[in-house]
N, C-alpha and C positions, 0 to 999 in steps of 0.2 A: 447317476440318476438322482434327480433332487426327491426330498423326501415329501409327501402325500401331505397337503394342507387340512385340517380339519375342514371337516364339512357345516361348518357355524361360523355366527359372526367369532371376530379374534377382540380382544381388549387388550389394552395396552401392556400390559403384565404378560402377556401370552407373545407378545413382539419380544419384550425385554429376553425371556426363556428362549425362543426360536432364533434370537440373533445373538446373546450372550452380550448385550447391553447391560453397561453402567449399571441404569437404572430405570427406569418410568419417566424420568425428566427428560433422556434422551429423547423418546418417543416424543413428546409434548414439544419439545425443542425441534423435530424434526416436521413436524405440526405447523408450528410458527414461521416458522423458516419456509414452508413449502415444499421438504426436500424430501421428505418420507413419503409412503406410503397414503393414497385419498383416503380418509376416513369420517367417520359420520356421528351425530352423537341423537343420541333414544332418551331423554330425557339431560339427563346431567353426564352421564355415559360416553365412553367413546367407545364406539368397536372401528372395527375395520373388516373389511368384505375379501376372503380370499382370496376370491377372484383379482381383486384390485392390491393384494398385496405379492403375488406371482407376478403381475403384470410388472409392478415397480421395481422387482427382484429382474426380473429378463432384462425391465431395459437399463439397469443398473448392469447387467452383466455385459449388455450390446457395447455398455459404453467402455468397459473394460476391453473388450477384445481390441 
């Protein structure tokens, strides 16, 4: 069973912890690239939306199977 996303936006520092990334550049790198997770930025900020970051974990696992 995957474990329970917070219920708030996530920031990139909170990817880096839950996925045991490098660093914060991965995130950004993954940003540019297109390949992470949709994210949104509140100023100068970036979070990311739960919701949308489970979604990219499934269909990363779909593509696994």
């Amino acid at each position: 069973m995957a474990p329970e996303l917070p219920n708030r936006f996530l920031t990139p520092e909170n990817l880096v912890e839950m996925f045991e990334l490098p660093s914060v550049e991965t995130v950004y790198q993954w940003r540019r690239k297109r390949t992470g997770p949709r994210g949104f930025r509140v100023g100068r900020h970036l979070r990311f939306d739960p919701g949308d970051v489970r979604a990219w974990v499934d269909s990363k696992l779909g593509e696994a199977a």
